[in-house]
Backbone of each chain as nested JSON, in Angstrom:
{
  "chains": [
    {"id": "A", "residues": [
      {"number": 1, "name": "UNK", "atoms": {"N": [-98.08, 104.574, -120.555], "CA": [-99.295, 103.942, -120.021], "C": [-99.734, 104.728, -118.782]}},
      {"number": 2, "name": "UNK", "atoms": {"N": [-100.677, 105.551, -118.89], "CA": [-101.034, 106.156, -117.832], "C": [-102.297, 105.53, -117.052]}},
      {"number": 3, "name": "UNK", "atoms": {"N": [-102.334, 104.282, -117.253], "CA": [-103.249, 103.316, -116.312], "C": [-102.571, 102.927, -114.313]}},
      {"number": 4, "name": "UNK", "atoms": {"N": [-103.484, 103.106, -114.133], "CA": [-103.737, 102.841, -112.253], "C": [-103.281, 101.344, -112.293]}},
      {"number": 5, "name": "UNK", "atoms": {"N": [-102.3, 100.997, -111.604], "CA": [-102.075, 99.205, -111.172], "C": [-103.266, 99.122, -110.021]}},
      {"number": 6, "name": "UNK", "atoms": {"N": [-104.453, 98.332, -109.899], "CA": [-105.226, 97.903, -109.12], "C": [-104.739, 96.269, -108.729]}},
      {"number": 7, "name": "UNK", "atoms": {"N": [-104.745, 95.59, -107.442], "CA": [-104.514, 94.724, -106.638], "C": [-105.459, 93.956, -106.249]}},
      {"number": 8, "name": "UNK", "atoms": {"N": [-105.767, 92.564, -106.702], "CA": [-107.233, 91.987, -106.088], "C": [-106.34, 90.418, -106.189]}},
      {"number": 9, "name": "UNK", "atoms": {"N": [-106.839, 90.026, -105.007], "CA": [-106.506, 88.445, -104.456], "C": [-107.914, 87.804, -105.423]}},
      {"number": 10, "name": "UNK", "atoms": {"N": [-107.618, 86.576, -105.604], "CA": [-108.71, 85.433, -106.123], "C": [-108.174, 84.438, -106.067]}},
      {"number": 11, "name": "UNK", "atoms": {"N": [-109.287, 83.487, -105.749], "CA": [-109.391, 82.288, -105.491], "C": [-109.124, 81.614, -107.226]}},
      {"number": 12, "name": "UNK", "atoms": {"N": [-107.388, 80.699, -106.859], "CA": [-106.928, 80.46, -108.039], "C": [-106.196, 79.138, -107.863]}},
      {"number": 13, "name": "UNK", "atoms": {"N": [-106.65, 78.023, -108.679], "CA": [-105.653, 77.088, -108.66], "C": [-105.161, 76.164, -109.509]}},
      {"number": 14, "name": "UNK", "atoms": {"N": [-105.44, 76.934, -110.563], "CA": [-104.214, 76.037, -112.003], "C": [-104.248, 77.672, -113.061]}},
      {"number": 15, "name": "UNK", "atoms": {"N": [-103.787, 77.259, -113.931], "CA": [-103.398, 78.526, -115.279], "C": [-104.655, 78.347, -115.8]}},
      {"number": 16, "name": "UNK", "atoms": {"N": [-105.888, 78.047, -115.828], "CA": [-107.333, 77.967, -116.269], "C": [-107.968, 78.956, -115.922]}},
      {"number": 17, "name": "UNK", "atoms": {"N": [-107.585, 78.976, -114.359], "CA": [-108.486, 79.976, -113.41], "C": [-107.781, 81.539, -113.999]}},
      {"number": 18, "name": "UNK", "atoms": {"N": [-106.518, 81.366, -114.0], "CA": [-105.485, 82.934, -114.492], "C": [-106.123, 83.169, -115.748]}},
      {"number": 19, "name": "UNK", "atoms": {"N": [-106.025, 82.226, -116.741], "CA": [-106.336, 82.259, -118.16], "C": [-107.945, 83.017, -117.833]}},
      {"number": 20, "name": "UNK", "atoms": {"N": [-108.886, 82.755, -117.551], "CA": [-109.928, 82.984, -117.125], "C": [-109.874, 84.705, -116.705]}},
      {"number": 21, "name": "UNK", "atoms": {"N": [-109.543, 84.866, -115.432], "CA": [-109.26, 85.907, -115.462], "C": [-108.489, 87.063, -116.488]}},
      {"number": 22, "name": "UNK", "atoms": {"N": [-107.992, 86.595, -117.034], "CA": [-106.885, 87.584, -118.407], "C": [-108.051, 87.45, -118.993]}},
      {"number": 23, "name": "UNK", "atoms": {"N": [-109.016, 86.82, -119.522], "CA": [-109.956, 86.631, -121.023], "C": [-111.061, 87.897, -120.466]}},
      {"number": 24, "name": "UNK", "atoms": {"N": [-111.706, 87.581, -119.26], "CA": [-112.587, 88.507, -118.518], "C": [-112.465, 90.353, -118.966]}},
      {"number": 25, "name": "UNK", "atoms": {"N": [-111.333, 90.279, -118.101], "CA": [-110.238, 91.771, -118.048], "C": [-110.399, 91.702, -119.363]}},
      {"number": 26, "name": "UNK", "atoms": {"N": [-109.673, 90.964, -120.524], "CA": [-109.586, 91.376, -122.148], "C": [-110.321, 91.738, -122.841]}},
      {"number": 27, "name": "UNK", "atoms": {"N": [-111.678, 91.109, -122.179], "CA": [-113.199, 91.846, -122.839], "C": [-113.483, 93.565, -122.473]}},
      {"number": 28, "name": "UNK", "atoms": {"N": [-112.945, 93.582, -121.06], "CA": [-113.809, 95.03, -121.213], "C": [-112.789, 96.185, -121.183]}},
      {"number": 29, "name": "UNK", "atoms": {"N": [-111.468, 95.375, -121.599], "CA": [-109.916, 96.726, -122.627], "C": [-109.628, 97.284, -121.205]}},
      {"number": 30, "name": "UNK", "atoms": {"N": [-108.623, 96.191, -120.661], "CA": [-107.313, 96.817, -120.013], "C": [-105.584, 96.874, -120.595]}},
      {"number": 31, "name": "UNK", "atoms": {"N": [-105.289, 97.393, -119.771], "CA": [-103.664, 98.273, -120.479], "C": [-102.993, 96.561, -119.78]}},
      {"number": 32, "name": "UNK", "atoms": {"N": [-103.229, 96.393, -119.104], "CA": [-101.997, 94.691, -118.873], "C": [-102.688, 93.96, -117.44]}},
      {"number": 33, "name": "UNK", "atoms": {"N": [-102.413, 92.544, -118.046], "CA": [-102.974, 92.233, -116.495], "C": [-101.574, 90.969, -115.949]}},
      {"number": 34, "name": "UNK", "atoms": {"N": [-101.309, 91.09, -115.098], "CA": [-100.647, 90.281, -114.581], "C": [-101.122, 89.003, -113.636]}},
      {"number": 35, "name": "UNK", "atoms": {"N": [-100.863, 87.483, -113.63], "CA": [-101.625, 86.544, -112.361], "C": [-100.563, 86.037, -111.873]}},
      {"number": 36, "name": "UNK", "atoms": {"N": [-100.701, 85.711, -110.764], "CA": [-99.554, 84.952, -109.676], "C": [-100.199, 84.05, -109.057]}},
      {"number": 37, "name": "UNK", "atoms": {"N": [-100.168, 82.638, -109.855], "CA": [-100.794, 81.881, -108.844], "C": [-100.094, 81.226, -107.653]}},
      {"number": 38, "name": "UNK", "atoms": {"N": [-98.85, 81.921, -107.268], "CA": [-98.226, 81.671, -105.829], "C": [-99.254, 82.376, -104.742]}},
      {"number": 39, "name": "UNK", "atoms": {"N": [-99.407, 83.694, -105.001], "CA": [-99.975, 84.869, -104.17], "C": [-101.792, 84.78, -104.513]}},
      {"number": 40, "name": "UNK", "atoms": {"N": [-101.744, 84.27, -105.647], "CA": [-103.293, 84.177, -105.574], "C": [-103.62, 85.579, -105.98]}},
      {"number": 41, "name": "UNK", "atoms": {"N": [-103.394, 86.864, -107.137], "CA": [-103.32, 87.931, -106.968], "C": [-103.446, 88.039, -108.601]}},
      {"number": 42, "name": "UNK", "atoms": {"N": [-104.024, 89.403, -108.724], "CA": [-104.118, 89.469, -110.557], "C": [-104.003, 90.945, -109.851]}},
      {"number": 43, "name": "UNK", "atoms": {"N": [-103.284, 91.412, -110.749], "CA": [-102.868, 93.232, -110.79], "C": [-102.811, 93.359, -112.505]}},
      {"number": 44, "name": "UNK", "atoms": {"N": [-103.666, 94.694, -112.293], "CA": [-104.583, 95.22, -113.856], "C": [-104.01, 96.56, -113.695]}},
      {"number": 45, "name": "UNK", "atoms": {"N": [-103.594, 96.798, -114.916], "CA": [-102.693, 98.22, -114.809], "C": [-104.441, 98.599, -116.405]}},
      {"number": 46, "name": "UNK", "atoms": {"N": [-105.029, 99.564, -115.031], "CA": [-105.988, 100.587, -116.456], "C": [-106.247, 101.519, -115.838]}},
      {"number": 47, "name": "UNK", "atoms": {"N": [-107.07, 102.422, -116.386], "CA": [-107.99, 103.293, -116.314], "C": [-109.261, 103.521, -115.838]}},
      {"number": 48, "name": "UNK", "atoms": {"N": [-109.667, 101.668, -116.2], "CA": [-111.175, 101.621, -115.85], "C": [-111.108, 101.598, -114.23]}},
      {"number": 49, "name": "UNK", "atoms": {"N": [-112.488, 101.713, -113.688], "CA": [-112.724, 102.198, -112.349], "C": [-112.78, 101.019, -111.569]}},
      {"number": 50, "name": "UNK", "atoms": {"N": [-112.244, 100.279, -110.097], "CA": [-112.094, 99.76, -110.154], "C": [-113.935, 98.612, -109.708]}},
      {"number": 51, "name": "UNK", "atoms": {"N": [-114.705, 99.488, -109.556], "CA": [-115.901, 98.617, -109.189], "C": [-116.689, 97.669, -111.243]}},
      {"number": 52, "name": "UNK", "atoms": {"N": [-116.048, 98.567, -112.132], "CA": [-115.902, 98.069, -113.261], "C": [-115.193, 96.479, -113.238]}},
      {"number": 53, "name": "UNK", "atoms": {"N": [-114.245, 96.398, -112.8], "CA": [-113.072, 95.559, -112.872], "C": [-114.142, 94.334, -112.116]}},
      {"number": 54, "name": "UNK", "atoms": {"N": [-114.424, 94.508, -110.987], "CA": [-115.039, 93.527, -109.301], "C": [-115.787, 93.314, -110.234]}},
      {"number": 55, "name": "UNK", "atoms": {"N": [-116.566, 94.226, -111.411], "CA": [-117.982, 93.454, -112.162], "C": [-117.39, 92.704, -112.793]}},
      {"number": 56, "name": "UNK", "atoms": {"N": [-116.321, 92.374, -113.244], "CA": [-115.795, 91.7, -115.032], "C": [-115.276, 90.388, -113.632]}},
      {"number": 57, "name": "UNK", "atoms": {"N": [-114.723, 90.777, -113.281], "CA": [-113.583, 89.339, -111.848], "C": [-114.865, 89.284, -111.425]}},
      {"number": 58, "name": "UNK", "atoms": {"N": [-116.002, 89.159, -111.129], "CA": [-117.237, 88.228, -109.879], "C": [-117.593, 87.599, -111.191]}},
      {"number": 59, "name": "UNK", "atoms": {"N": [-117.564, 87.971, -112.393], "CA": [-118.565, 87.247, -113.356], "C": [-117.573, 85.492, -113.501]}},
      {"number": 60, "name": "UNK", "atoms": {"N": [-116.301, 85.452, -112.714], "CA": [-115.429, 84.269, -113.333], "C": [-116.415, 83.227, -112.291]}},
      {"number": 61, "name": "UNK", "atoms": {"N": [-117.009, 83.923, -111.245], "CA": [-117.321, 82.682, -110.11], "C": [-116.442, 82.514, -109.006]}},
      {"number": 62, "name": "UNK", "atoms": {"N": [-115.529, 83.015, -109.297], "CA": [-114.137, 83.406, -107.763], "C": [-114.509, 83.782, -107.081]}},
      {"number": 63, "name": "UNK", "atoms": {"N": [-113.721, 83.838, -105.981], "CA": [-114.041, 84.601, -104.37], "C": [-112.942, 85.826, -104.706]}},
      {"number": 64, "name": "UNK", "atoms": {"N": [-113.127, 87.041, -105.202], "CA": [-112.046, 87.812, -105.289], "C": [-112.282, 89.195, -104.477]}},
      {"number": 65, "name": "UNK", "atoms": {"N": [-111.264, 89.698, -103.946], "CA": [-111.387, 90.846, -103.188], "C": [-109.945, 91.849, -103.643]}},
      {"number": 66, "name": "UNK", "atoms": {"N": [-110.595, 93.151, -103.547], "CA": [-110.151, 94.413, -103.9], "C": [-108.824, 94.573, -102.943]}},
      {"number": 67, "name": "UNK", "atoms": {"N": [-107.569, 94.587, -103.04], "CA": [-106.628, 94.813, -102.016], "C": [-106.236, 95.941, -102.384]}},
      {"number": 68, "name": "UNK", "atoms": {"N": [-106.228, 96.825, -102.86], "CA": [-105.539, 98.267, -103.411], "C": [-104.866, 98.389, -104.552]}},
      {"number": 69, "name": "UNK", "atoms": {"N": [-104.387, 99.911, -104.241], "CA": [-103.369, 100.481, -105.651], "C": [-101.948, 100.236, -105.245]}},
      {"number": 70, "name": "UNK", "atoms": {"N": [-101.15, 99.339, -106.129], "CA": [-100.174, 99.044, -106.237], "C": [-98.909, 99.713, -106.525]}},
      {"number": 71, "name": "UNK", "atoms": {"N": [-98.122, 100.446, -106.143], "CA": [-97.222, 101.291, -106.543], "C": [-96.267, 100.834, -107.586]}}
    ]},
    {"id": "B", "residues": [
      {"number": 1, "name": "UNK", "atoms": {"N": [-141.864, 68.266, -113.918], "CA": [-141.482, 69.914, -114.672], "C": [-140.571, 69.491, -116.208]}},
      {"number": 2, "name": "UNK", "atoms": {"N": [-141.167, 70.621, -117.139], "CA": [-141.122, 70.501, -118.382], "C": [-139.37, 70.804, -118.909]}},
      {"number": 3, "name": "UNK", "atoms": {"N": [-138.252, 70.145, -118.173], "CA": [-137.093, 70.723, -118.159], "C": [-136.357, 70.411, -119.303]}},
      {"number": 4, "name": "UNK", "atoms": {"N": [-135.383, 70.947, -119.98], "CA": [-135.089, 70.707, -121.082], "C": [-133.538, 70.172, -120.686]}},
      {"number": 5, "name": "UNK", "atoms": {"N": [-132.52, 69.287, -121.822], "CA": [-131.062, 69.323, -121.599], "C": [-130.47, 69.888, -122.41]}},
      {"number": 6, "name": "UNK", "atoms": {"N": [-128.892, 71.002, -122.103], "CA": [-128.666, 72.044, -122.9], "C": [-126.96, 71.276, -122.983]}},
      {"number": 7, "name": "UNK", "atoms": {"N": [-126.391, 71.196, -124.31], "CA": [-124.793, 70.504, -124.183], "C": [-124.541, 72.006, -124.533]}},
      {"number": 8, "name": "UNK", "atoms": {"N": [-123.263, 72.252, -123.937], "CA": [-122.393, 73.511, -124.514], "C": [-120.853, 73.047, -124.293]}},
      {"number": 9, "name": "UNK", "atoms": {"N": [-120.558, 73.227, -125.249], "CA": [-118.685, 73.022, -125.112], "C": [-118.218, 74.141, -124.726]}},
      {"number": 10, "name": "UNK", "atoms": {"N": [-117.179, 73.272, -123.791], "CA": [-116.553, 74.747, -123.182], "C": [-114.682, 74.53, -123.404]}},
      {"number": 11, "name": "UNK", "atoms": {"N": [-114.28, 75.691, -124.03], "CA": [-112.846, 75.447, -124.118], "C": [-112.095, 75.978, -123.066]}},
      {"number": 12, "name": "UNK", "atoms": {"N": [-110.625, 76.25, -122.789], "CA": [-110.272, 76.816, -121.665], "C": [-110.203, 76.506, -120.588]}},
      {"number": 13, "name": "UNK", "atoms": {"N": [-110.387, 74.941, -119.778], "CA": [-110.859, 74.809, -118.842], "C": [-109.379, 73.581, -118.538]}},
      {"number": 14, "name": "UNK", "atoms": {"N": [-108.653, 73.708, -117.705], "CA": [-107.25, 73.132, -117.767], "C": [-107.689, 72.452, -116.418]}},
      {"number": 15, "name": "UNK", "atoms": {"N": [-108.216, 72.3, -115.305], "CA": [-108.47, 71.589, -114.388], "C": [-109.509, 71.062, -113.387]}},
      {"number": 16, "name": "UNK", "atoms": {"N": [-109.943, 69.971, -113.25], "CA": [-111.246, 69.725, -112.547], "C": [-111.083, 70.851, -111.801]}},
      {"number": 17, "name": "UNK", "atoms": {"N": [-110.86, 71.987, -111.368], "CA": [-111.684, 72.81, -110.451], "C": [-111.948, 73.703, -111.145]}},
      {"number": 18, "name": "UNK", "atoms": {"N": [-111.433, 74.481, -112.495], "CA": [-112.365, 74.916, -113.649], "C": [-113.764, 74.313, -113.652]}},
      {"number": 19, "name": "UNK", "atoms": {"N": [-113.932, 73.215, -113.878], "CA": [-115.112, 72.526, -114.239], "C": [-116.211, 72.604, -112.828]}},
      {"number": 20, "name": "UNK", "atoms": {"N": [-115.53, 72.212, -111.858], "CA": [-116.137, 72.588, -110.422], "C": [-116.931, 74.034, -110.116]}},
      {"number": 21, "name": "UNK", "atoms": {"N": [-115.968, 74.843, -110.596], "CA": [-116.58, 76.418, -110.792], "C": [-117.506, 76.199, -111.287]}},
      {"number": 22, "name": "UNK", "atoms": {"N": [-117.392, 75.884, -112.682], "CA": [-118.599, 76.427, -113.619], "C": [-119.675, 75.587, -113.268]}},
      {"number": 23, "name": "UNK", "atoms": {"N": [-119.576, 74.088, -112.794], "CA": [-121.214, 73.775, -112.23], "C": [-121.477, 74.509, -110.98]}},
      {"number": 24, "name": "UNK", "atoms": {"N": [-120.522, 74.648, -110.249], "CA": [-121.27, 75.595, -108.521], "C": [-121.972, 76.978, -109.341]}},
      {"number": 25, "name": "UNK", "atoms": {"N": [-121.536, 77.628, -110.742], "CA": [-121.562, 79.087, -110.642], "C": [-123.066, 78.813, -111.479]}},
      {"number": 26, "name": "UNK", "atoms": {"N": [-123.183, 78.377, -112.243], "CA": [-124.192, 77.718, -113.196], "C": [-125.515, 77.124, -112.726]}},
      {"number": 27, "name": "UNK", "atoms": {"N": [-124.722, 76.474, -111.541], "CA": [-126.482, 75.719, -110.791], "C": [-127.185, 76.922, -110.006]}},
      {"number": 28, "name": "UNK", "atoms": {"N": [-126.678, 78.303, -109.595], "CA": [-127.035, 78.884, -108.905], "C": [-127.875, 80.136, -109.667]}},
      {"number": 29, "name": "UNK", "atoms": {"N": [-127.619, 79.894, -111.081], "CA": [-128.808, 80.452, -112.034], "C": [-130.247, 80.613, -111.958]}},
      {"number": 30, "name": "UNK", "atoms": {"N": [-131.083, 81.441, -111.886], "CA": [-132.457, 81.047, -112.038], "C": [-133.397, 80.087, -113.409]}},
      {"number": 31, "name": "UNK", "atoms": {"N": [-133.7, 79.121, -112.805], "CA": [-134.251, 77.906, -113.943], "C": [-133.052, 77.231, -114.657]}},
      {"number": 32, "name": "UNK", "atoms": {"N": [-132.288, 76.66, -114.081], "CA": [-131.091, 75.995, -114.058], "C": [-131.365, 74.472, -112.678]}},
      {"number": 33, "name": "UNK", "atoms": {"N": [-131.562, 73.539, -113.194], "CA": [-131.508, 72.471, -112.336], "C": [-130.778, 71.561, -112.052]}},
      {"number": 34, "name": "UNK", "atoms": {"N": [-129.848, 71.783, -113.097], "CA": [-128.561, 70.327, -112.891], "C": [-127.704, 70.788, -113.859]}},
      {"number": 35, "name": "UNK", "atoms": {"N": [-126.431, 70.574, -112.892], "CA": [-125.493, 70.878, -114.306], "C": [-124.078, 70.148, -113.735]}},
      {"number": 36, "name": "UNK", "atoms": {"N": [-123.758, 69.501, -115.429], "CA": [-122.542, 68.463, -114.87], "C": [-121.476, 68.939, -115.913]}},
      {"number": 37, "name": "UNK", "atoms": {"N": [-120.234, 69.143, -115.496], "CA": [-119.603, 69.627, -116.568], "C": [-117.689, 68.149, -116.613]}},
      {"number": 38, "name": "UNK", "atoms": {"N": [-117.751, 67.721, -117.765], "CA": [-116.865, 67.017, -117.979], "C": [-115.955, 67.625, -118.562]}},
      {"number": 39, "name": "UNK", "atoms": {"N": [-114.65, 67.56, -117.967], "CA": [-112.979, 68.07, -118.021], "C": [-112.975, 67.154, -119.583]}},
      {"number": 40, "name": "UNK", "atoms": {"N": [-112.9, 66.409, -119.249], "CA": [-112.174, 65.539, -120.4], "C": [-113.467, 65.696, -121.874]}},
      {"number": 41, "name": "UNK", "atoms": {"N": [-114.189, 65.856, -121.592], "CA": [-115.26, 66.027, -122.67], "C": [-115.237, 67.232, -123.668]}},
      {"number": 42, "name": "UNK", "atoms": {"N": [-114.357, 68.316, -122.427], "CA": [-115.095, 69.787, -122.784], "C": [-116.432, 70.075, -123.116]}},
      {"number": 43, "name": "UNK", "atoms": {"N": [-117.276, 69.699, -122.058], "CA": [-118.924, 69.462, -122.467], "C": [-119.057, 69.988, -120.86]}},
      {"number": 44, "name": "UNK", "atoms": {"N": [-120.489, 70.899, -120.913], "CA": [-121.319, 71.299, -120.008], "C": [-122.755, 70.121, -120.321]}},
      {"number": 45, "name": "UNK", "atoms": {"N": [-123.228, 69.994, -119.061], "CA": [-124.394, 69.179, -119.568], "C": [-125.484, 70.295, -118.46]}},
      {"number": 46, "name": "UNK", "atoms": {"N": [-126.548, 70.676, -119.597], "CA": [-127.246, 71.697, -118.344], "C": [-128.299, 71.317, -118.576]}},
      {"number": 47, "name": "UNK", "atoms": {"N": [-129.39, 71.239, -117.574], "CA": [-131.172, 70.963, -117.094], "C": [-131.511, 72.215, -116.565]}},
      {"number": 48, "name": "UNK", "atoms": {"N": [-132.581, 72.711, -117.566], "CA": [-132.484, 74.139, -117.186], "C": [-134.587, 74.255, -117.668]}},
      {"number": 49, "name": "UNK", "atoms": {"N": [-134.988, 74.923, -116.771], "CA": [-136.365, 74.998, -117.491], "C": [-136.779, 75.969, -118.497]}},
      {"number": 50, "name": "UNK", "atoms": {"N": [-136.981, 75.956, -119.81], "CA": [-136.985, 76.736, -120.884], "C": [-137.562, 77.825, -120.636]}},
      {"number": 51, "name": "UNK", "atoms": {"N": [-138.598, 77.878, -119.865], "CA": [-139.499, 78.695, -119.673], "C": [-138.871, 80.208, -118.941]}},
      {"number": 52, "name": "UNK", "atoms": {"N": [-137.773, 79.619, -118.464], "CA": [-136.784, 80.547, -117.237], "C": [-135.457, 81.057, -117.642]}},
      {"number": 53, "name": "UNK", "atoms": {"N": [-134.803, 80.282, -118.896], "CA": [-133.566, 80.095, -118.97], "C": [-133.371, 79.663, -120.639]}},
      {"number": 54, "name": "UNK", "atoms": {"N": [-132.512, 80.395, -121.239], "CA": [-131.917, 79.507, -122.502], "C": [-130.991, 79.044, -123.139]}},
      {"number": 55, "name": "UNK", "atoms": {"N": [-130.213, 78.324, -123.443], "CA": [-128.904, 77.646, -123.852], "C": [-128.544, 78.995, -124.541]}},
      {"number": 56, "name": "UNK", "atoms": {"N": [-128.86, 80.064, -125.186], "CA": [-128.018, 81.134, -125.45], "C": [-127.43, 81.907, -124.296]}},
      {"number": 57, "name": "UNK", "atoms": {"N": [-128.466, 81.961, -123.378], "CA": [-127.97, 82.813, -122.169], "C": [-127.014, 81.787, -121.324]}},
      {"number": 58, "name": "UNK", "atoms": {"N": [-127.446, 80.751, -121.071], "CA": [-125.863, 79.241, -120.322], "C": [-124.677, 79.837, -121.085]}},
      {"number": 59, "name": "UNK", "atoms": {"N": [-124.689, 79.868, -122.34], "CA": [-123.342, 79.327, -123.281], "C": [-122.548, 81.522, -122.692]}},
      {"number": 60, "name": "UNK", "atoms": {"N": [-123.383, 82.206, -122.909], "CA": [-123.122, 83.464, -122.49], "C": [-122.521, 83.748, -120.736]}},
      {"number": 61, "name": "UNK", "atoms": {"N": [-123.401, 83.2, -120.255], "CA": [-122.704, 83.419, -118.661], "C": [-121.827, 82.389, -118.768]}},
      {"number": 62, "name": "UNK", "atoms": {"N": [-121.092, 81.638, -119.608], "CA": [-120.081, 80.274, -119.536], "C": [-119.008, 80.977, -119.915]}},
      {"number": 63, "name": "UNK", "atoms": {"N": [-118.651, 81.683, -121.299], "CA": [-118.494, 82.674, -121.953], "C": [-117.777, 84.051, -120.933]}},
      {"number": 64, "name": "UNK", "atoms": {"N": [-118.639, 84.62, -120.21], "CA": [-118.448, 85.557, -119.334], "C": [-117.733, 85.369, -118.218]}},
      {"number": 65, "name": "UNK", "atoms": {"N": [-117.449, 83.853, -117.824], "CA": [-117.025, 83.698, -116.604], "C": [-115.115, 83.089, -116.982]}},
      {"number": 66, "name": "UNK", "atoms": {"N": [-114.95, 83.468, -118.581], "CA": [-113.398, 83.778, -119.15], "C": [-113.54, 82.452, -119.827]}},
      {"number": 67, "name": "UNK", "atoms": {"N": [-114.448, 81.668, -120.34], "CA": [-114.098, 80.01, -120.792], "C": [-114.735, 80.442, -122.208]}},
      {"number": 68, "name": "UNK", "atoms": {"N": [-114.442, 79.905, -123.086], "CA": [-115.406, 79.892, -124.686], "C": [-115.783, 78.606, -124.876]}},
      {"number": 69, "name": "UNK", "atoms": {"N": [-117.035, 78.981, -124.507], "CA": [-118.378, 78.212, -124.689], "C": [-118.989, 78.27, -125.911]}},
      {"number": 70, "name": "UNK", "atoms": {"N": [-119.523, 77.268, -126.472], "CA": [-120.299, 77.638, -127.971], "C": [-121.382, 76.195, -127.55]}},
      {"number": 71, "name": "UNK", "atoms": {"N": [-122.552, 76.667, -128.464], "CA": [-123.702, 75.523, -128.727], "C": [-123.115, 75.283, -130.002]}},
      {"number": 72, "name": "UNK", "atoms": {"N": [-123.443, 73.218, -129.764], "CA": [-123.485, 72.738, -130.835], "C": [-124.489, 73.311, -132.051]}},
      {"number": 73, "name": "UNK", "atoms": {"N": [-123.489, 73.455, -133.29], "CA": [-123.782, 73.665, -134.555], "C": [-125.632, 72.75, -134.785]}}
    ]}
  ]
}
């Protein structure tokens, strides 16, 4: 998998809001997405760029922000 | 004003603040005037002015925002 892990906090508070986010990401073909609704955090291991991604995550209605590349 | 009411079911939606989203994200539509969305229903209820807005495009930005939305058959 030669996809980039990207890091973005969102405003999350049951497995609806995660579910939500995974369906988003699934439409526009990422390599894996991970949610933590302890941390409030979805990390997307792709390719796509990440102002691609901020378009697909603002369309849920969240407050989400870009925190970086994840090692 | 000539406003119409639009039902769309929405699946996916596991907690009143799902449902909270989607009316805050929904009312802020252009030609969108009221929108009530019931957890337990799985029902959007939208007032939207036809002229501005159409239950294909609601059920689509409902859709887009990770929930599957469909108009009644």
């Amino acid at each position: 998998m030669t996809g980039v892990k990207h890091e973005f906090s969102m405003e999350m508070s049951c497995e609806g809001c995660c579910n939500a986010a995974k369906r988003v990401l699934g439409k526009i073909g990422v390599d894996a997405v991970v949610t933590d609704l302890e941390t409030k955090t979805v990390t997307v291991t792709t390719d796509a760029s990440v102002e691609k991604l901020l378009e697909a995550l603002n369309k849920t209605g969240k407050k989400i922000q870009y925190i970086g590349v994840k090692e | 004003s000539n406003a119409l009411i639009s039902k769309i079911h929405v699946e996916g939606m596991t907690c009143q603040n799902c449902a909270n989203t989607i009316e805050a994200f929904v009312k802020k539509k252009a030609g969108v005037e009221e929108v009530r969305v019931s957890l337990e229903d799985k029902e959007a209820f939208i007032i939207y002015k036809p002229n501005m807005i159409n239950p294909t495009t609601l059920r689509d930005i409902i859709n887009d925002m990770g929930f599957d939305a469909t108009l009644p058959r």
